[in-house]
Each structure stands twice: as C-alpha cells, then as structure tokens.
RODO-2510 file (C-alpha; in nm, 4 decimals, decimal comma):
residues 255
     n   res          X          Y          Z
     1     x     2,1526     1,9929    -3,4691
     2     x     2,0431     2,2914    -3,2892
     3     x     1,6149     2,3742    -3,2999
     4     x     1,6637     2,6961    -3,5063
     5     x     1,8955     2,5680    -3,7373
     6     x     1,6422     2,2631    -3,8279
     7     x     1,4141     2,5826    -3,8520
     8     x     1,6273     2,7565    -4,0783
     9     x     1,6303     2,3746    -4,2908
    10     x     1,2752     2,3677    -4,3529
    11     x     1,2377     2,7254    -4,4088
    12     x     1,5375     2,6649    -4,6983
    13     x     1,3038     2,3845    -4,8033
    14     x     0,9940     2,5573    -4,8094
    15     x     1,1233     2,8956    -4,9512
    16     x     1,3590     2,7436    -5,2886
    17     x     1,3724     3,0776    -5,4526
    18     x     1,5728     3,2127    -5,1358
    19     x     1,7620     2,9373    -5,0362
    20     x     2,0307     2,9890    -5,2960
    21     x     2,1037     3,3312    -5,1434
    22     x     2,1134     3,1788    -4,8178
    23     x     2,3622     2,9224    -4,9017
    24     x     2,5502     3,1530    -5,0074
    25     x     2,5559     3,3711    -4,7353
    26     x     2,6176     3,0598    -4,5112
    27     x     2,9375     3,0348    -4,6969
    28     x     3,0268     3,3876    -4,6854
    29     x     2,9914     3,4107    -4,3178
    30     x     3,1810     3,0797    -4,2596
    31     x     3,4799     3,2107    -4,4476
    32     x     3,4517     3,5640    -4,2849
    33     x     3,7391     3,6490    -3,9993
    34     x     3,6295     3,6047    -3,6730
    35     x     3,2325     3,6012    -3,7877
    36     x     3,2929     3,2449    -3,8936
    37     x     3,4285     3,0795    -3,5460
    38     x     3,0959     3,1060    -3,4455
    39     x     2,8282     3,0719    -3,7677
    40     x     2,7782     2,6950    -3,8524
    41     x     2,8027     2,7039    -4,1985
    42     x     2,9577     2,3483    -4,2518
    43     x     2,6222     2,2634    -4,0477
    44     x     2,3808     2,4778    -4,2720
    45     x     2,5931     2,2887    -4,6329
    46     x     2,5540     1,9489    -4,4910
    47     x     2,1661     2,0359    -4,4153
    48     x     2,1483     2,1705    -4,7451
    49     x     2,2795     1,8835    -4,9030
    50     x     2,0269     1,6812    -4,7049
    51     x     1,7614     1,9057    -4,9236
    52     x     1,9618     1,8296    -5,2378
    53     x     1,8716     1,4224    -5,1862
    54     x     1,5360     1,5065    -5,1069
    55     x     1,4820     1,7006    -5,4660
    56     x     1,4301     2,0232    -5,3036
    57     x     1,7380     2,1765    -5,3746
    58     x     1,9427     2,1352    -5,6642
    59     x     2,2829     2,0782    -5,6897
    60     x     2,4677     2,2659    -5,9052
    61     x     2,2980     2,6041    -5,8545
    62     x     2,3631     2,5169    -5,4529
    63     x     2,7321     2,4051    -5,5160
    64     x     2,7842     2,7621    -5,7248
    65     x     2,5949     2,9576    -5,4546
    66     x     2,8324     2,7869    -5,1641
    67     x     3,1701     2,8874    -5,4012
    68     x     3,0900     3,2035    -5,4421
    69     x     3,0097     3,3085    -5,0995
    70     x     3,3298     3,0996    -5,0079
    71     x     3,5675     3,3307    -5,2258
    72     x     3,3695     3,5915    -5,1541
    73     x     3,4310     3,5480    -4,7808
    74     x     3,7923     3,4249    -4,7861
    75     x     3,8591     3,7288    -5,0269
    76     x     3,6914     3,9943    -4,8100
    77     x     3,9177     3,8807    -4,5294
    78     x     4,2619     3,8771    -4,6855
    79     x     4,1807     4,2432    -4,8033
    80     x     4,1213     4,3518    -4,4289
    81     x     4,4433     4,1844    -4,3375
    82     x     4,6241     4,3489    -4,6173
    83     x     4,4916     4,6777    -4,5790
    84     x     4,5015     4,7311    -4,2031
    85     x     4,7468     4,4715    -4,0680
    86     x     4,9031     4,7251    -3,8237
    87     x     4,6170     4,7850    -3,6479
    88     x     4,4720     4,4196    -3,6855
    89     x     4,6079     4,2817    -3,3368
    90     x     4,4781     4,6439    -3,1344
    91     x     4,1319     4,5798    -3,2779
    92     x     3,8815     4,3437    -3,1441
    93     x     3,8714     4,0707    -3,0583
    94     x     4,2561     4,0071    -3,1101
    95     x     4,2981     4,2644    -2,7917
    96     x     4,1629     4,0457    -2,5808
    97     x     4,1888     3,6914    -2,7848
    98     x     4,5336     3,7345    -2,9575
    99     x     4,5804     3,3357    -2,9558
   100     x     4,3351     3,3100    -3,2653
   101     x     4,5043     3,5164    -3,4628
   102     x     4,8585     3,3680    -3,3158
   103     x     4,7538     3,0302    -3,3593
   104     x     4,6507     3,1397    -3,7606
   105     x     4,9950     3,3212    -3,8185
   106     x     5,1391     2,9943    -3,6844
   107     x     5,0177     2,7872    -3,9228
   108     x     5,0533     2,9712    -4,1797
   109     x     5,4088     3,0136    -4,1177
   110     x     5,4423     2,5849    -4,1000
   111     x     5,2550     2,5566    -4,4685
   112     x     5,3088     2,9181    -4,6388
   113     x     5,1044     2,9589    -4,9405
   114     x     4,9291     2,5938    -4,9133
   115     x     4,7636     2,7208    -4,6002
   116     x     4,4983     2,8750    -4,8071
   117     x     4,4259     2,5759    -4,9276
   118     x     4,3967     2,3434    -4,5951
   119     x     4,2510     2,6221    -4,4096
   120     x     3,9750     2,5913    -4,5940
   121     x     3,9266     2,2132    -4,4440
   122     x     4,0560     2,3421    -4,1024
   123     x     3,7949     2,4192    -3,8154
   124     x     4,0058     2,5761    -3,5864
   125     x     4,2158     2,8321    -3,8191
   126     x     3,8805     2,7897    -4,0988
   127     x     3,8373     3,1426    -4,0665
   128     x     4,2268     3,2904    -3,9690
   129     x     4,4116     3,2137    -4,2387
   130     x     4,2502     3,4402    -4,5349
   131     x     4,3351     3,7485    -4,2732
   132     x     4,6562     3,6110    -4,1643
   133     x     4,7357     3,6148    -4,5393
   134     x     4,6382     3,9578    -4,6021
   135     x     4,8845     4,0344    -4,2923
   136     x     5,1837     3,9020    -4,4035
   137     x     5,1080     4,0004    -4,7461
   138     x     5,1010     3,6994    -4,9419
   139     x     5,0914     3,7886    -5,3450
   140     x     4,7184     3,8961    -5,4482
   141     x     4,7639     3,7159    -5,7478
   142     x     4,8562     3,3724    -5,5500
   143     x     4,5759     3,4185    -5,2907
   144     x     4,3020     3,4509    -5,5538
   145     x     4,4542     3,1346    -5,7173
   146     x     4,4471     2,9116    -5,3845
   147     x     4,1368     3,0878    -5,2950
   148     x     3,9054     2,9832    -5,5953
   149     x     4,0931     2,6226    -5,6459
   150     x     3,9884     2,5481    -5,2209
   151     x     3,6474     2,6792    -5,2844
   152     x     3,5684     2,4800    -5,5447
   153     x     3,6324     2,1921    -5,3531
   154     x     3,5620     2,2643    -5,0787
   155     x     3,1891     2,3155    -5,1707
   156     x     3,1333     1,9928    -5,3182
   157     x     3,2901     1,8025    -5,0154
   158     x     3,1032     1,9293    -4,7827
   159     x     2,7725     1,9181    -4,9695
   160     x     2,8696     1,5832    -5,0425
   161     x     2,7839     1,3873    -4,7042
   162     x     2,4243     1,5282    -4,6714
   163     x     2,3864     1,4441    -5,0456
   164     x     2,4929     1,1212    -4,9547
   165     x     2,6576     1,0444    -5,2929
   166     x     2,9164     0,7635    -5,2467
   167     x     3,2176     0,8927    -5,4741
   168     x     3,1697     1,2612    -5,5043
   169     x     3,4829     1,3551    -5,4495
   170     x     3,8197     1,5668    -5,6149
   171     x     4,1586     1,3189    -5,7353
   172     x     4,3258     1,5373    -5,9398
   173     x     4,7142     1,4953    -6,0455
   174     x     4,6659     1,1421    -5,8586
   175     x     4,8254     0,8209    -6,0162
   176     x     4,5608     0,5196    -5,8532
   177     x     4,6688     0,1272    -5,8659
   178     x     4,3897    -0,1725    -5,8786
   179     x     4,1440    -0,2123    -5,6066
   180     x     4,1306     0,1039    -5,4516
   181     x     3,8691     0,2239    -5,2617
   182     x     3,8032     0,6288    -5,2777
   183     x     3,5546     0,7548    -4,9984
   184     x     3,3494     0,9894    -4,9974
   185     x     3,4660     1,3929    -4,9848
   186     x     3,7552     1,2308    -5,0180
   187     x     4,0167     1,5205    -5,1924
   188     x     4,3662     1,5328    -5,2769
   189     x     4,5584     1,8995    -5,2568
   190     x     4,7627     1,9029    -5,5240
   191     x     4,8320     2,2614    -5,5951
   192     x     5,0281     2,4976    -5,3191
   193     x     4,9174     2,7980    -5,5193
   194     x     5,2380     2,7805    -5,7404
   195     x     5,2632     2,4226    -5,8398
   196     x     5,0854     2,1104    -5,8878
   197     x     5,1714     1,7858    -5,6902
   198     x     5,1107     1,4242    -5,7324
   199     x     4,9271     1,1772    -5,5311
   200     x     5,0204     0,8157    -5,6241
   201     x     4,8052     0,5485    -5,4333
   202     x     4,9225     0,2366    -5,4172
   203     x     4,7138    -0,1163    -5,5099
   204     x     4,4947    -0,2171    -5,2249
   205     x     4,4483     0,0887    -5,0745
   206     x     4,1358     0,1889    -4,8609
   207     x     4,0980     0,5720    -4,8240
   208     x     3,8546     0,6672    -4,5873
   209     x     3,5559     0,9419    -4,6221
   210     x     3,6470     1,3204    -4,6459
   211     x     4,0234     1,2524    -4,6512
   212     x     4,2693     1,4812    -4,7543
   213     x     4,5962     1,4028    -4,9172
   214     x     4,7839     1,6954    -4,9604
   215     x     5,0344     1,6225    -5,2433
   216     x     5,3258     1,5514    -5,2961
   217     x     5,2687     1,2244    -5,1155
   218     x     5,2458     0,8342    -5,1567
   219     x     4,9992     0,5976    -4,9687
   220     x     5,1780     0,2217    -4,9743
   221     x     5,0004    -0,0609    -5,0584
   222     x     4,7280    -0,1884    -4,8659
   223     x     4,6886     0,0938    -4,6479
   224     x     4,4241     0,2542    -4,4841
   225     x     4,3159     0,6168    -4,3964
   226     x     4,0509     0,6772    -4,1332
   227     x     3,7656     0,9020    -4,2533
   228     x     3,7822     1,2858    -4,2003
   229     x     4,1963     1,2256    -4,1903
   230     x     4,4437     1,4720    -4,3347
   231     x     4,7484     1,3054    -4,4535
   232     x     5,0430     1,4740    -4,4861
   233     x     5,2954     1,2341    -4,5105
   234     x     5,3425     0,9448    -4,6949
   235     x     5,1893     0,6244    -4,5656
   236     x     5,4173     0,2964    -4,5863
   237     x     5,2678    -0,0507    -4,7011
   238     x     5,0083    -0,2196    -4,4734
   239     x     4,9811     0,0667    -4,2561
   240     x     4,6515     0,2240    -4,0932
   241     x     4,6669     0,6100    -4,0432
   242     x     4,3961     0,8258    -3,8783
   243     x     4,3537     1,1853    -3,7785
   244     x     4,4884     1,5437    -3,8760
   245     x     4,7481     1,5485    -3,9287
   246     x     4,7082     1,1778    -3,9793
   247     x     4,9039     0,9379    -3,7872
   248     x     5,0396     0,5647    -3,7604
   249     x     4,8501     0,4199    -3,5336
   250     x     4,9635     0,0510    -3,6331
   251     x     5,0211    -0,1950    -3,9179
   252     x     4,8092    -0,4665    -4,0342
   253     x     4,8110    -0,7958    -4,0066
   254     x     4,9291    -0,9730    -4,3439
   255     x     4,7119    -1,2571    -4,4370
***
C-alpha cells in the first residue's frame, strides 16, 4: 500500500464525519470511465473496511456510502456513452488508447446485458463497460437494474476482506447440499438484468474466498474453487477450478 494512501487511511480514521463522503467518492471515481483505471478505490474499500474492524468506521453507513457512489459512477458513465457515442472514440484518451475501449466493447459483446454485472468485479474492463453500454445503447431501464443489483454487492464484497468477517457474502437463487463451505466475498450472479438464474452446489463442495458464480451453473460434488475465481461454467465432481474465467486445473484424488 502506497505512503499517501496509508495517509489518506488515518486521515479517514481520524476525521469520521468526512470519511463517509470520501468513501463515497472512492467509489464514484472507481466506477467513473477512464478516471477509474487509475484511482485505487478497491484499495481505499478494503482500507476502509480495515477501519470498520477497528470500530472507527461503521458499517452500514460505509457500505451505503460505497453503493451510492458506485451507481452514481457507473450511471454517470453510461449517460456519456449514450449521449455522445459518436464522438466517444475521437475524444481522449480513446484517440490514442482505442484498445480500452475495444477491449470493453469486446466483452460486452461476449456477455451482453450481464456485463454490467461482472464488470463490476472486473479490473481490467471495471471502468469500460458502464460507457460501452451507453454506446451501444443498452435499455436505460435494464442498465439501472444491473447497475444497482452489482453495486449492492459489490460494496459488501469488497468491504468484506478488510472487515475480515468470515461469511459475509451474497447466495441468492442458490440451491446448497451438506457440508459446504462458502468463503468469504464469495457471490453468486444470478440475475443478467432480465432474469434470475440458479446456482446449485453440490454436497462437499469447498468454494473459495471472493468467488463468483455467475448463474445458471452447477458446481459437482466435492469440488473446489480457488479464491478470487470467476466461474462460469459448471464444475464436474471432484474437480479443482481456479482463475477468471475459472479453469480445470485437475481432479482430486478420491479417498
């Protein structure tokens, strides 16, 4: 962690009746087009969830704070991109950096209206997508849907590790067997901003810190998913996955 920012930590700490505003102005910028490639917000929530376990901070008026900045900034963008999307690729930095917003348009051409919704969990296209859906003129209506439902947990997952709270995480639409282990930030993404999916995990299963399991998908029996993996595929039996998108890397051995 950079000097300033542990600076900018015990400032936060110091100064309570400000650091609610500057939460959510982390958020903001780290949802804002281009502005949040280079502001470390996910570094500022972790450190303020590090203030949250040490009492000086409290959670729920932190965890509102980071939402609203978050909609606020993922909003913000999609209207630029809807409102000047001709001239979006002349301005700059596209002019001289046009893979950023290439790479965004990409994926949001591989996931359509769920892209809103990883994005969110996505450093390298964090802050493309909202613009990229303004551009190609996703429905207002379905942005501000996938836009609030990924802020909300977004917020909590990522205050969640410097909180250092052991199940704090989001398992909606999910169908869970016996002995299952749910880590940390760990969230499944079960609505593509028209319907909801289900997650059904399997007896036996281990899922790793700050996974993702974007629905509809099934994790087999006695599998495992690294931490910080994004699973977008189902996950056979006895089968370890890590990574994002998560992969096979082998099977276990069956006692």
């Amino acid at each position: 962690m950079g000097e300033w920012l542990q600076h900018l930590l015990d400032w936060v700490g110091a100064n309570p009746g400000w650091a609610y505003l500057a939460v959510l102005l982390a958020a903001f910028a780290e949802s804002l087009a281009v502005v949040g490639v280079v502001v470390p917000g996910v570094m500022i929530m972790l450190g303020a969830g590090a203030l949250i376990a040490t009492g000086d901070l409290q959670f729920w008026p932190t965890c509102l704070s980071a939402v609203a900045g978050a909609i606020a900034g993922d909003g913000l963008s999609y209207w630029i991109g809807h409102r000047y999307r001709d001239r979006i690729r002349s301005a700059w930095p596209f002019c001289r950096h046009p893979e950023q917003l290439d790479r965004g348009i990409a994926f949001f051409e591989r996931h359509g209206a769920k892209s809103v919704v990883l994005g969110r969990f996505f450093g390298p296209v964090r802050a493309m997508v909202p613009l990229v859906a303004g551009i190609m003129r996703m429905a207002p209506r379905q942005f501000l849907v996938a836009n609030i439902g990924s802020a909300l947990a977004w917020a909590p997952a990522y205050l969640a590790p410097g909180v250092k709270m052991g199940h704090f995480s989001y398992v909606g639409n999910a169908q869970i067997g016996k002995d299952v282990n749910i880590g940390a930030g760990t969230i499944t993404c079960n609505y593509d901003g028209e319907n909801k999916h289900q997650t059904v995990i399997h007896d036996g299963v281990f899922i790793g810190s700050d996974s993702m399991l974007v629905a509809p998908i099934e994790i087999g029996e006695n599998s495992t998913t690294g931490a910080g993996s994004v699973v977008t595929k189902d996950v056979p039996p006895d089968t370890i996955v890590v990574g994002i998108p998560a992969r096979q890397i082998r099977k276990k051995n069956k006692k």
